[in-house]
Backbone and ligand atoms as CSV (ligand in chain L), in Angstrom:
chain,resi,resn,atom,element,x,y,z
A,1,UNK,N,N,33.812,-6.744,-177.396
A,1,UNK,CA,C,32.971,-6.493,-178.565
A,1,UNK,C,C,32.134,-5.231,-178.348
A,2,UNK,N,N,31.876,-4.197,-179.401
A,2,UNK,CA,C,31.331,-3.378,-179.119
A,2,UNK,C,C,29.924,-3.403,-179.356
A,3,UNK,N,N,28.916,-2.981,-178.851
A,3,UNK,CA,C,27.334,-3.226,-178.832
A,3,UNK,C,C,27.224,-1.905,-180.035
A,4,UNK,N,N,26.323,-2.701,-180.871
A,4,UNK,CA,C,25.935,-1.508,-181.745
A,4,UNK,C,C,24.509,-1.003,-181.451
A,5,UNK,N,N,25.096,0.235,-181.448
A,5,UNK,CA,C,22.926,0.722,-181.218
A,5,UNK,C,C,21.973,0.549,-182.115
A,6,UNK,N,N,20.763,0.333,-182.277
A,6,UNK,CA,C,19.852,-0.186,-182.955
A,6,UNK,C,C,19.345,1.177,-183.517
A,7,UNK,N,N,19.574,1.589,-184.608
A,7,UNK,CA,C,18.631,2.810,-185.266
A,7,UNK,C,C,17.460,2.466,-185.100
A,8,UNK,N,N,16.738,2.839,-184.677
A,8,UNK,CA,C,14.824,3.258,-185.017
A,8,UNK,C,C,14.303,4.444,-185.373
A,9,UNK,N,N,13.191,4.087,-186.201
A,9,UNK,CA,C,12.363,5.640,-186.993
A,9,UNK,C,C,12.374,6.326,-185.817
A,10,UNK,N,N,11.924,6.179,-184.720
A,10,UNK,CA,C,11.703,6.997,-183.586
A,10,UNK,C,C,12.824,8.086,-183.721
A,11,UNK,N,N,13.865,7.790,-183.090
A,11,UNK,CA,C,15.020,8.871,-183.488
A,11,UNK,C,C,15.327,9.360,-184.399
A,12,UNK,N,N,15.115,8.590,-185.499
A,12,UNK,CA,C,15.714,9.132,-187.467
A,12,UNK,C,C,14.741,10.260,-187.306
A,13,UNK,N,N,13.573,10.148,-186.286
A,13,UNK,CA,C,12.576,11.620,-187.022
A,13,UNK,C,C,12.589,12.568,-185.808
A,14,UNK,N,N,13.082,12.570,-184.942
A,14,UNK,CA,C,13.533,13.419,-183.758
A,14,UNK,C,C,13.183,13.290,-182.507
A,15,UNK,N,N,12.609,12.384,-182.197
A,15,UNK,CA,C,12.537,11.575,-181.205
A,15,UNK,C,C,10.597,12.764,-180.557
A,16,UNK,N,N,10.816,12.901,-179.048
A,16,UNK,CA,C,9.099,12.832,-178.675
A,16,UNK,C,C,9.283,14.500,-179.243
A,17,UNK,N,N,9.765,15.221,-179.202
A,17,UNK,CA,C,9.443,16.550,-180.161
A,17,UNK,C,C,9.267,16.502,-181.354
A,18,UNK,N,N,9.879,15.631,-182.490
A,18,UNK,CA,C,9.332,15.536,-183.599
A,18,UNK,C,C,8.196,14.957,-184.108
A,19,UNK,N,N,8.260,13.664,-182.615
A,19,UNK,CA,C,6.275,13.185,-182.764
A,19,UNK,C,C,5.529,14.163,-182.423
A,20,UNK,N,N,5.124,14.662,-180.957
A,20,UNK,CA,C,4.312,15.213,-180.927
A,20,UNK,C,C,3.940,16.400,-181.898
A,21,UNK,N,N,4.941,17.096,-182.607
A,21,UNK,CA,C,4.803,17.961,-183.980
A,21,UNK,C,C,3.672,17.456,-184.764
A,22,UNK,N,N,4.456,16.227,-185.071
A,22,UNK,CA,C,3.590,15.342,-186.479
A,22,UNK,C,C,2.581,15.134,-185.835
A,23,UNK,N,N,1.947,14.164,-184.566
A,23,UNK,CA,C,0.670,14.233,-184.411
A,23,UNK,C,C,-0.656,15.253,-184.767
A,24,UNK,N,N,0.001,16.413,-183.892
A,24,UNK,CA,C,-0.828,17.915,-183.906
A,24,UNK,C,C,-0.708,17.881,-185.388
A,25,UNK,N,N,0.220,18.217,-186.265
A,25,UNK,CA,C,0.238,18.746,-187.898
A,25,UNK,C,C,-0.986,17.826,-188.454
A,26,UNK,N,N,-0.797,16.380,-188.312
A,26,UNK,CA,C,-1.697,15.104,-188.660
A,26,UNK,C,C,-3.427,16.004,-188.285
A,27,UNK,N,N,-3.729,16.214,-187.436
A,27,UNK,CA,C,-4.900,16.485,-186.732
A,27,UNK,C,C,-5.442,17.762,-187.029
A,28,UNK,N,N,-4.469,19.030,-187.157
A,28,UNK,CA,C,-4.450,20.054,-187.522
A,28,UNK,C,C,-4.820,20.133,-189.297
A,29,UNK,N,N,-3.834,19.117,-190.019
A,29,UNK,CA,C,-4.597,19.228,-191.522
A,29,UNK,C,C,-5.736,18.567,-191.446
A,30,UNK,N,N,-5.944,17.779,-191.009
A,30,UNK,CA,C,-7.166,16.754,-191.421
A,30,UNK,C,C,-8.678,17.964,-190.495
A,31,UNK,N,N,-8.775,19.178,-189.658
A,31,UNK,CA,C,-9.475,19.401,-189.679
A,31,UNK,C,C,-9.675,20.570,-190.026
A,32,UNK,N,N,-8.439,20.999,-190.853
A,32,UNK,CA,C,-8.474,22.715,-191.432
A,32,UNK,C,C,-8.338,22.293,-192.902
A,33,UNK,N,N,-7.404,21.115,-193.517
A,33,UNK,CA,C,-7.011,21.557,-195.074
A,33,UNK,C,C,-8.366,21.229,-196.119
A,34,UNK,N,N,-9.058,20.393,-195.604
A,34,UNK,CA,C,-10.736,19.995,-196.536
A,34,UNK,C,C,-10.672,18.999,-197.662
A,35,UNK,N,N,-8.643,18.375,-197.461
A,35,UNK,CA,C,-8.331,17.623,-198.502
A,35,UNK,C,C,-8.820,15.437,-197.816
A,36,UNK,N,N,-9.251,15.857,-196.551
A,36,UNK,CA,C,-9.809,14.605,-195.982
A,36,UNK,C,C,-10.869,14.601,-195.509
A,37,UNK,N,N,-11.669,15.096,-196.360
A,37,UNK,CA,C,-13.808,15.250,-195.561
A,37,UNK,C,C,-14.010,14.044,-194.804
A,38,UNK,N,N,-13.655,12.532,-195.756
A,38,UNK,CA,C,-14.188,11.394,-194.657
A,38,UNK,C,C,-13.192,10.870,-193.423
A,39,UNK,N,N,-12.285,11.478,-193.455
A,39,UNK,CA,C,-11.588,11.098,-192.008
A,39,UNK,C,C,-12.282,12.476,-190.885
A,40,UNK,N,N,-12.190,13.545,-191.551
A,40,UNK,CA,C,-12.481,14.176,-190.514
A,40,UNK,C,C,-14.088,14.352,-190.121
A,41,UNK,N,N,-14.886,13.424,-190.936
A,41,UNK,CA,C,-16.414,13.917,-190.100
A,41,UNK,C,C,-16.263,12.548,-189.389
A,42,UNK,N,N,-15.497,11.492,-189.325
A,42,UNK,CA,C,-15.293,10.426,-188.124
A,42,UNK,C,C,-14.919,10.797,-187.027
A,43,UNK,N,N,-14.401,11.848,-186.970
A,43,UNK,CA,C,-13.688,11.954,-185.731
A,43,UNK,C,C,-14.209,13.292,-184.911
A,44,UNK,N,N,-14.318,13.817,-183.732
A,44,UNK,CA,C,-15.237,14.509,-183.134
A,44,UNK,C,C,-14.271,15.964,-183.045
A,45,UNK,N,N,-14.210,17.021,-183.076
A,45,UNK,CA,C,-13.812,18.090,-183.479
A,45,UNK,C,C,-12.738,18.583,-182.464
A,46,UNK,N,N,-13.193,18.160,-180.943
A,46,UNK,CA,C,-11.964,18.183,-179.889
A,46,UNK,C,C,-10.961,17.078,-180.327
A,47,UNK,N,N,-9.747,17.248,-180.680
A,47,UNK,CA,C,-8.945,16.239,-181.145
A,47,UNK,C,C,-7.911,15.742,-180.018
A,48,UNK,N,N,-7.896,16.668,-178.769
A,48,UNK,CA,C,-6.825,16.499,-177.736
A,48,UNK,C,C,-6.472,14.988,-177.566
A,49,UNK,N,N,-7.786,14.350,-177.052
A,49,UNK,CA,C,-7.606,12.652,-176.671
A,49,UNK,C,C,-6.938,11.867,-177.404
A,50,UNK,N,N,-7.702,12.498,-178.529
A,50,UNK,CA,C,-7.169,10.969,-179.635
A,50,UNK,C,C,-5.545,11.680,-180.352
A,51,UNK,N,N,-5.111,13.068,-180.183
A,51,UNK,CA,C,-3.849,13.459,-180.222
A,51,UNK,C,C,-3.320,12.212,-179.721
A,52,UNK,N,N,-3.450,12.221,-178.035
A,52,UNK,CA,C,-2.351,11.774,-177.034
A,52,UNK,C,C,-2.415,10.391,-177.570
A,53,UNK,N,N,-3.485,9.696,-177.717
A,53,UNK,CA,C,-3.685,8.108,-178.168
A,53,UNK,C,C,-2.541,8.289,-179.393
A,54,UNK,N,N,-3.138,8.655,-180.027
A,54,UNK,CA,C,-2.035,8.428,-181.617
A,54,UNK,C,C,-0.337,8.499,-181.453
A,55,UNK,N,N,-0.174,9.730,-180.247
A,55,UNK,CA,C,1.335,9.711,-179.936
A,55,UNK,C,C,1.591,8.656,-179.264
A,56,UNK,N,N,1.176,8.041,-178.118
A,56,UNK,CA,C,1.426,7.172,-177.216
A,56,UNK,C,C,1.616,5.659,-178.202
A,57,UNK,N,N,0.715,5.491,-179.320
A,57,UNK,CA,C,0.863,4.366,-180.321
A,57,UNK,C,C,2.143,4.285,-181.258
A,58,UNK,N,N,2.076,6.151,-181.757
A,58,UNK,CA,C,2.849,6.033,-182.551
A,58,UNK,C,C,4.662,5.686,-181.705
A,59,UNK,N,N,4.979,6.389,-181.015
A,59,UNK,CA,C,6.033,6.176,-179.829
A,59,UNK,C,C,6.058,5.356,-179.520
A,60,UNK,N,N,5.254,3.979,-179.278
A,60,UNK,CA,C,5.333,2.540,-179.826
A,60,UNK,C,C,5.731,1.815,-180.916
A,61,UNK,N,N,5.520,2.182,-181.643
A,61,UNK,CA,C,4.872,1.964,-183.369
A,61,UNK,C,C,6.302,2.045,-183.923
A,62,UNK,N,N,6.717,3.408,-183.590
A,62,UNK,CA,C,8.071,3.742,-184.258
A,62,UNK,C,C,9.658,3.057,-183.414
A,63,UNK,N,N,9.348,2.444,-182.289
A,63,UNK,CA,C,10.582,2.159,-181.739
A,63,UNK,C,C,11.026,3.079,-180.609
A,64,UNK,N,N,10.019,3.710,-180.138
A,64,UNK,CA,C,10.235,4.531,-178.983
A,64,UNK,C,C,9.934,4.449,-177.887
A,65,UNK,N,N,9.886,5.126,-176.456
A,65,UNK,CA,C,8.952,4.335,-175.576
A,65,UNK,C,C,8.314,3.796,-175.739
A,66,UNK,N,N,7.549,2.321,-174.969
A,66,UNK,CA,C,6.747,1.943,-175.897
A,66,UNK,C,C,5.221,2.430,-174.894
A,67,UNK,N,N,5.120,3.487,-175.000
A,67,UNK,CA,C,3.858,3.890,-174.037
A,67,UNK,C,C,1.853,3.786,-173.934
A,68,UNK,N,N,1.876,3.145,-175.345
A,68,UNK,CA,C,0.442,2.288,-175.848
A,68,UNK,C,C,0.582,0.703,-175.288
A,69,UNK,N,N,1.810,0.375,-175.489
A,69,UNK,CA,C,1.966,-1.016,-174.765
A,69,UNK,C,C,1.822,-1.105,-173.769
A,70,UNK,N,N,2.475,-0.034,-172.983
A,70,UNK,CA,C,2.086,-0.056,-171.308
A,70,UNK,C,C,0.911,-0.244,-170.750
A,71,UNK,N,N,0.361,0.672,-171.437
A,71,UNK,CA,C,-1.155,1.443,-170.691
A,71,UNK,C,C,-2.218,0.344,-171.564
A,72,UNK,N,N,-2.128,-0.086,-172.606
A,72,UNK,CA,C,-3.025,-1.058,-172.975
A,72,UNK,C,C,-2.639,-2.540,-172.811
A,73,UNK,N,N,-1.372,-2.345,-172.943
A,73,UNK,CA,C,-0.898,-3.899,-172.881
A,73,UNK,C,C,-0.840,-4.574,-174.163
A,74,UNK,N,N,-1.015,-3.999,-175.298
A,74,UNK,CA,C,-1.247,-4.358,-176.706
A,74,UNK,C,C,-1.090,-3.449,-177.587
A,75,UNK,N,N,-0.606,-4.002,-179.128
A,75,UNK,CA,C,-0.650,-2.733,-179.393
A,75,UNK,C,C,-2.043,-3.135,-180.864
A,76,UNK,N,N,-2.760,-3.836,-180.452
A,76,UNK,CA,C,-3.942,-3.924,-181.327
A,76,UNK,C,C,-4.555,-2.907,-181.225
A,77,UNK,N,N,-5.333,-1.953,-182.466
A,77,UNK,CA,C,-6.209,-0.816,-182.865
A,77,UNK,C,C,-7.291,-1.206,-183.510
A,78,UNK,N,N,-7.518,-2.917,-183.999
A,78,UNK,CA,C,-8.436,-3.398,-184.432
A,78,UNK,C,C,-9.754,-2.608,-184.291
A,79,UNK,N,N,-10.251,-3.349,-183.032
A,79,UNK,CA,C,-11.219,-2.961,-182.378
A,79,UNK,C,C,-12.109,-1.271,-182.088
A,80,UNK,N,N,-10.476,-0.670,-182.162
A,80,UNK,CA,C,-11.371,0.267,-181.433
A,80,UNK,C,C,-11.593,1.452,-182.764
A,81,UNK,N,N,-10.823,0.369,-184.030
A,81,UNK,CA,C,-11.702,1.024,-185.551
A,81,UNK,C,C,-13.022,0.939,-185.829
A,82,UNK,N,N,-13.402,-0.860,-185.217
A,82,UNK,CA,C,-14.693,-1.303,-185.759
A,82,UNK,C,C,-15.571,-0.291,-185.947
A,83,UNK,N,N,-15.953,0.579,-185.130
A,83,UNK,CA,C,-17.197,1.328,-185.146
A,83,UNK,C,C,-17.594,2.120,-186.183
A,84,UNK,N,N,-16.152,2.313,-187.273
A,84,UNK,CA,C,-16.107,3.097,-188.253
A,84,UNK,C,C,-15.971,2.345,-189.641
A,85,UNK,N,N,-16.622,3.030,-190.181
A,85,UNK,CA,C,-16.500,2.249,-191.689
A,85,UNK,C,C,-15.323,2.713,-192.538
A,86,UNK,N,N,-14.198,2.137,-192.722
A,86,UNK,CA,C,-12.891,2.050,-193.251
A,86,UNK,C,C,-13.017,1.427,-194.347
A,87,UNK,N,N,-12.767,2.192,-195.555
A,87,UNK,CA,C,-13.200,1.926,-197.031
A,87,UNK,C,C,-11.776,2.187,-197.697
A,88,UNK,N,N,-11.050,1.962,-198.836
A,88,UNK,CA,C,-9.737,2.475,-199.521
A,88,UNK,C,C,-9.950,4.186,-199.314
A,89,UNK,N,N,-11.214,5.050,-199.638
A,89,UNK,CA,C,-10.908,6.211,-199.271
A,89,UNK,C,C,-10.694,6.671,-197.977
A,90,UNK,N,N,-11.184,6.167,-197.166
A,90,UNK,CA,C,-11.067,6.226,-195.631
A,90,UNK,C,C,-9.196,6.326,-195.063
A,91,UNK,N,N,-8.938,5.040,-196.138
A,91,UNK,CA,C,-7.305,4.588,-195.623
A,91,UNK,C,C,-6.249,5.606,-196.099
A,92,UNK,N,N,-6.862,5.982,-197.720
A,92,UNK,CA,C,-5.943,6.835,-198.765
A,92,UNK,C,C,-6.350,8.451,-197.879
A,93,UNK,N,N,-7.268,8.706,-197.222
A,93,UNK,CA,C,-7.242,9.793,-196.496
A,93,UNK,C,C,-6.232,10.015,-195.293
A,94,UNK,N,N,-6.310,8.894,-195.070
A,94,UNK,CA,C,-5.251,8.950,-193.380
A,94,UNK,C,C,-3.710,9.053,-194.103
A,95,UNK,N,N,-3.768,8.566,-195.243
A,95,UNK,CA,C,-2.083,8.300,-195.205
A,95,UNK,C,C,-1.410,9.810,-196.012
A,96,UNK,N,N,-2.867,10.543,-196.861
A,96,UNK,CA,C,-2.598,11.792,-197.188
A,96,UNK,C,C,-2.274,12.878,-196.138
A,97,UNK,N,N,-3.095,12.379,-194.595
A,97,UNK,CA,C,-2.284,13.335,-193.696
A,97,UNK,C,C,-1.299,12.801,-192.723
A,98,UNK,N,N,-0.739,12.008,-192.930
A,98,UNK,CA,C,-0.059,11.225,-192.352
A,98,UNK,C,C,1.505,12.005,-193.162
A,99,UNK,N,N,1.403,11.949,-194.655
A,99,UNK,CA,C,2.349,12.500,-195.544
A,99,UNK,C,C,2.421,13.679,-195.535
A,100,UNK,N,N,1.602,14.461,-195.396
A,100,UNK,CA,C,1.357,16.168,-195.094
A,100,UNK,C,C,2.007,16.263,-193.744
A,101,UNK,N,N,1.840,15.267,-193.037
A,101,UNK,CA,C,2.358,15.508,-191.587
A,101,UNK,C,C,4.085,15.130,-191.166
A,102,UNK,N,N,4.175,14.605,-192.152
A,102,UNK,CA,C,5.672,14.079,-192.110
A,102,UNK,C,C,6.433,15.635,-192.759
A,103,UNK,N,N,6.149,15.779,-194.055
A,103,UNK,CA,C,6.513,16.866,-194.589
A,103,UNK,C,C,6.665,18.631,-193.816
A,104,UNK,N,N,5.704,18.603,-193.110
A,104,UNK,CA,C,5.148,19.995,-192.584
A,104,UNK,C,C,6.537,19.630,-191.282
A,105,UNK,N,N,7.025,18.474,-190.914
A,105,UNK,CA,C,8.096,18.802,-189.451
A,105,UNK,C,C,9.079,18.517,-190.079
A,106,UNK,N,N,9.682,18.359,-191.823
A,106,UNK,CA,C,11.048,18.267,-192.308
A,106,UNK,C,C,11.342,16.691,-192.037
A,107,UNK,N,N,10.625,15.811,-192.028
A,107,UNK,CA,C,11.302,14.373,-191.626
A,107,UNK,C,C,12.069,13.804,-192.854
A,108,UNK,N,N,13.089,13.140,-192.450
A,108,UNK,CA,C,14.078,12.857,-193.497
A,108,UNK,C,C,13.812,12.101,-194.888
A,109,UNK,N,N,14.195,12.127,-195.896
A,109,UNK,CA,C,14.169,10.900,-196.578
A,109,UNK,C,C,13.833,9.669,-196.397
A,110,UNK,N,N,15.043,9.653,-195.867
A,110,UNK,CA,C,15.441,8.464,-194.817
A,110,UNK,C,C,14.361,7.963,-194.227
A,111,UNK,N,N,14.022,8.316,-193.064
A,111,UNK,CA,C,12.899,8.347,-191.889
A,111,UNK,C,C,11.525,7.314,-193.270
A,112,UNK,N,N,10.739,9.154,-193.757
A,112,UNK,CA,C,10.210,8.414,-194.474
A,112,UNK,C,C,9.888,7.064,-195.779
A,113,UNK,N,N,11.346,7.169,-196.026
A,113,UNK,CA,C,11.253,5.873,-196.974
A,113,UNK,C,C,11.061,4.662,-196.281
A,114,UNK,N,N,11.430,4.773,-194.899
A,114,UNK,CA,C,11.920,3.648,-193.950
A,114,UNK,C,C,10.490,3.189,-192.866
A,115,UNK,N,N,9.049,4.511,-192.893
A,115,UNK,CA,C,7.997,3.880,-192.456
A,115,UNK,C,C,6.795,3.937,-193.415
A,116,UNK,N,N,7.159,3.836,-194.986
A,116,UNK,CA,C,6.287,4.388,-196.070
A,116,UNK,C,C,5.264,3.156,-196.274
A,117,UNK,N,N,6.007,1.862,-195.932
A,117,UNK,CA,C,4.959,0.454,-196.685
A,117,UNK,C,C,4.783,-0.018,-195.280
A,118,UNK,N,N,5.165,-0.100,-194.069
A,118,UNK,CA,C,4.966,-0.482,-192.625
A,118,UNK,C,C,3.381,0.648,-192.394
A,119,UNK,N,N,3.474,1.566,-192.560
A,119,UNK,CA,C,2.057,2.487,-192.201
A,119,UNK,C,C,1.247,2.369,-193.181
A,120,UNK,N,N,1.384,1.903,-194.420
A,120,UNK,CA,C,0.144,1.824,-195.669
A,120,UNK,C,C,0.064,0.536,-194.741
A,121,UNK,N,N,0.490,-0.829,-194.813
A,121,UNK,CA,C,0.114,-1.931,-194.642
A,121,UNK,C,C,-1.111,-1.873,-192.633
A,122,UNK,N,N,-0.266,-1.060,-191.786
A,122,UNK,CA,C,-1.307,-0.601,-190.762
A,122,UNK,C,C,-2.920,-0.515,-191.437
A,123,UNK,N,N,-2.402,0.815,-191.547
A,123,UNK,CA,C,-4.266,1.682,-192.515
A,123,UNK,C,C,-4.513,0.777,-193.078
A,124,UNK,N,N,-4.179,0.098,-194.249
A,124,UNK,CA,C,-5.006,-0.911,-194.946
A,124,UNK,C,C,-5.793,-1.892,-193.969
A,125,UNK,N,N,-4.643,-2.594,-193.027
A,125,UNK,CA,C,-5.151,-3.689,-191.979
A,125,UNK,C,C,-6.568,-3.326,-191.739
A,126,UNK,N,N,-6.962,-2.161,-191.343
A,126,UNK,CA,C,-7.687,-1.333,-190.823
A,126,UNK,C,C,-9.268,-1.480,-191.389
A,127,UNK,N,N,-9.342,-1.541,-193.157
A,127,UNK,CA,C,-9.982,-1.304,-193.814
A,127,UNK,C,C,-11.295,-2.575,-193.136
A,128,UNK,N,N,-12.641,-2.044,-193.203
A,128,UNK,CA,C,-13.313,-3.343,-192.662
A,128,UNK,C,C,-14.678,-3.384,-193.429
A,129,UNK,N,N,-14.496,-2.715,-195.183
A,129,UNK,CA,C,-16.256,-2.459,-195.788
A,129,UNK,C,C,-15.290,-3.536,-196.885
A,130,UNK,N,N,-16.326,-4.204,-197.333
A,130,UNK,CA,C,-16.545,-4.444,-198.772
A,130,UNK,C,C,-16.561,-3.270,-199.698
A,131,UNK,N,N,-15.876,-3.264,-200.401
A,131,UNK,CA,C,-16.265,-1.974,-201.142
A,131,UNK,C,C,-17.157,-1.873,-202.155
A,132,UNK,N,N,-17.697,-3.072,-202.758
A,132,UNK,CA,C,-18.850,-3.153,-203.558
A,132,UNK,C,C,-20.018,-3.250,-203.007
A,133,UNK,N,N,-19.619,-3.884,-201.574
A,133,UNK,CA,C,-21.037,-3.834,-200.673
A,133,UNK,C,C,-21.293,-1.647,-200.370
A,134,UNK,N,N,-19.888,-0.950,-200.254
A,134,UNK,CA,C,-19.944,0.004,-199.669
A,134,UNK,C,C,-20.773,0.761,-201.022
A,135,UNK,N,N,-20.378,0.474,-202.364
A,135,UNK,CA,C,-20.621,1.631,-202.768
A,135,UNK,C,C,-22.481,0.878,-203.947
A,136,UNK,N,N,-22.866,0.100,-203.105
A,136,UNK,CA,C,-23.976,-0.340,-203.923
A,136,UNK,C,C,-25.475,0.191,-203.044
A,137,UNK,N,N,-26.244,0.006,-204.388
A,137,UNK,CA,C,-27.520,1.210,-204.673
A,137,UNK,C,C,-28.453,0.404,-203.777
A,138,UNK,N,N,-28.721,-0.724,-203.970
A,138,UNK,CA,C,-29.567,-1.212,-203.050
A,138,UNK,C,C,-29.268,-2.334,-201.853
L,1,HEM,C1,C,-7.185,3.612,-192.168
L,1,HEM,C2,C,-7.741,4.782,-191.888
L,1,HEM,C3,C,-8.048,5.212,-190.480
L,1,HEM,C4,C,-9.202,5.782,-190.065
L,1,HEM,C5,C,-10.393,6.108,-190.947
L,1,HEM,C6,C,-9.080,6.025,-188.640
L,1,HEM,C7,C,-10.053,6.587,-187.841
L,1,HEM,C8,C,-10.025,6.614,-186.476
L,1,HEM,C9,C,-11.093,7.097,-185.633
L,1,HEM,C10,C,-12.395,7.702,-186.136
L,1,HEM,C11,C,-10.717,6.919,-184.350
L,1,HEM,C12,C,-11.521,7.277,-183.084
L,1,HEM,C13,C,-11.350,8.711,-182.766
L,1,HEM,C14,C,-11.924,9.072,-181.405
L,1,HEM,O1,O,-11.955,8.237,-180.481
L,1,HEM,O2,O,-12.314,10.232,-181.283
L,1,HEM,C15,C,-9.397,6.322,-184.367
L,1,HEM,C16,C,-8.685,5.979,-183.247
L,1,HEM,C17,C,-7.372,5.617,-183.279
L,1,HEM,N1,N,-6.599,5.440,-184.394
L,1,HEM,FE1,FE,-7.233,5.487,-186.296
L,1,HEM,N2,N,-7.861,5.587,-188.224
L,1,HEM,C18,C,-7.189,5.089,-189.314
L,1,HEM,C19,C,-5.897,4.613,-189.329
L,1,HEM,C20,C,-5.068,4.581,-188.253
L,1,HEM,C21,C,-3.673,4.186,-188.280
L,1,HEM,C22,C,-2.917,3.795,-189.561
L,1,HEM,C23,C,-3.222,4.263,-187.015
L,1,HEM,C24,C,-1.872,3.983,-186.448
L,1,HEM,C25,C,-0.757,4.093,-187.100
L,1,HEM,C26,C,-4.320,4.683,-186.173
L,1,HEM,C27,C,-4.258,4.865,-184.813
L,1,HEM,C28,C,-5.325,5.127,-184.001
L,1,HEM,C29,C,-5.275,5.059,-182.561
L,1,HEM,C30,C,-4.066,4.733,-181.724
L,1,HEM,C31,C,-6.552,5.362,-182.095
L,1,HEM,C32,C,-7.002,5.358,-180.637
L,1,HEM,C33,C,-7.366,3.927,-180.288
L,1,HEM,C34,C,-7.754,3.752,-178.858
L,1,HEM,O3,O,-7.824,4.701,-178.083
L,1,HEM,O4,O,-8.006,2.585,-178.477
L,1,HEM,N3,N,-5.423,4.860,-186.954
L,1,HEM,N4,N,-9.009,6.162,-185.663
């Protein structure tokens, strides 16, 4: 019987050269294009660390090494959101460079049709305000 190989996004989008692309592009719009003000005043202006974090997850995430699993042993991000207030604009910001970032390295159709509702449903997970509590006067 012949073993069939298992497609994963990881490869459909070019395996660790086409991530690490998208990471940097991800990090690179969100602190040059001005189209995500509240993701980028969360995050501290050296982006190197949290680059490597995001690849090491995403290279998990997508079916690739799984190198966030290793080193954490989990691949929960819960926690280490809490500190930030994650609102629908917060989420609809990440996934605008998330899509800018897919686009800017040519990722397929394919690819993206195939991690489009798996990464909204992530970011959303994420979300941790009330939003009537977030956006009220007193
Ligand atoms: C929903 C909107 C999101 C916001 C506002 C957000 C924001 C942040 C911020 C501010 C940090 C900390 C940065 C730092 O340490 O300098 C962070 C860390 C991180 N984020 Fe997000 N993020 C979001 C969604 C996501 C999604 C969808 C993923 C994965 C697909 C993700 C993966 C990560 C990872 C892996 C880390 C590092 C965690 C660690 O080191 O323990 N984030 N995020």
């Amino acid at each position: 019987m012949t073993e069939q190989k298992r497609v994963v996004p990881y490869d459909l989008l070019g395996g660790e050269d086409a991530l690490l692309a998208l990471v940097e592009a991800f990090y690179r719009n969100m602190k040059e294009s001005g189209e995500t003000p509240m993701l980028k005043a969360m995050h501290s202006s050296n982006t190197k660390s949290i680059e490597s974090r995001l690849f090491k997850y995403l290279s998990s995430w997508l079916g690739g090494p799984s190198l966030f699993m290793e080193e954490r042993g989990s691949m929960c991000i819960t926690d280490a959101h809490r500190p930030f207030t994650i609102g629908r604009r917060e989420r609809d910001e990440w996934i605008i460079n998330w899509n800018k970032a897919l686009e800017e390295i040519g990722a397929s159709e394919e690819v993206k049709e195939m991690v489009r509702e798996p990464i909204f449903r992530v970011a959303d997970m994420l979300r941790n305000v009330d939003e009537d509590d977030k956006n009220a006067v007193a």
